[in-house]
C-alpha positions in Angstrom: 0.0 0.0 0.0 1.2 3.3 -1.1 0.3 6.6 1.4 -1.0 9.8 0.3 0.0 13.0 2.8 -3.2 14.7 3.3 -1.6 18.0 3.3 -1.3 17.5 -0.5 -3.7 19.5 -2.9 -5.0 16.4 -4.5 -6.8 15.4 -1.4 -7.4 18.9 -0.3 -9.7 19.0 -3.4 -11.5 15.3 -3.2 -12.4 16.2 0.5 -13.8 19.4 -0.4 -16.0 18.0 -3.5 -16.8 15.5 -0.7 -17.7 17.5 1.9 -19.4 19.9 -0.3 -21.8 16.8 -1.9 -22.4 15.6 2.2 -23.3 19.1 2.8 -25.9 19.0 0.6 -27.2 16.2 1.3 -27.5 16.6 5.0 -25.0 13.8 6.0 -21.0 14.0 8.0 -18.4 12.4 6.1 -16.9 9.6 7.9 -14.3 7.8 7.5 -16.3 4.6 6.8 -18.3 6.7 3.8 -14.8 8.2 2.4 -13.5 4.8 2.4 -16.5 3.7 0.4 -16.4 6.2 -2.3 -12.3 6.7 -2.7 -12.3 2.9 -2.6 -15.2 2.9 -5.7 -13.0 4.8 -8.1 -9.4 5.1 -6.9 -8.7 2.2 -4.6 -8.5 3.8 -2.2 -8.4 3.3 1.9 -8.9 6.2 4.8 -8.3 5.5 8.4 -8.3 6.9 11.6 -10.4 10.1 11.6 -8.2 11.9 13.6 -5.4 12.0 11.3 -7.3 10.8 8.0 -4.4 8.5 6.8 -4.8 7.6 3.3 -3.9 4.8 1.5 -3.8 3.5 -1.9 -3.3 -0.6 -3.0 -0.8 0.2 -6.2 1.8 3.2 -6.6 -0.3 3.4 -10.1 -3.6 4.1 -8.5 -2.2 6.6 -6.6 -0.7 8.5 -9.6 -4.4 8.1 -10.9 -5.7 10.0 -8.0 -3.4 12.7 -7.8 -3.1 13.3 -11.8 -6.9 13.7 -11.3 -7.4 16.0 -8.5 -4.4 18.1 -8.3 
């Protein structure tokens, strides 16, 4: 597994789409729902809510991610 720092601007900008589509929808991100929906597209993991550490199965799927939201 390959970690992505969450001070990078890739993940800066997924949270906030995130956040901003919870919003609307009345519901609190978790880390169980970002799991879920990073997981769905990027294969992607998130633990620990306290410190949001992000993980990614290949090297590959992270250069995905970041390509796509930076």
């Amino acid at each position: 597994m390959v970690e992505l720092s969450t001070d990078s601007s890739a993940w800066q900008r997924y949270t906030n789409h995130l956040m901003d589509q919870h919003n609307l929808r009345g519901k609190i991100a978790t880390v169980e729902s970002m799991t879920t929906l990073l997981n769905r597209e990027y294969n992607g993991i998130v633990f620990n809510a306290q410190d949001w550490r992000v993980y990614f199965k290949t090297e590959q799927d992270l250069t995905y991610f970041v390509l796509k939201w930076s």
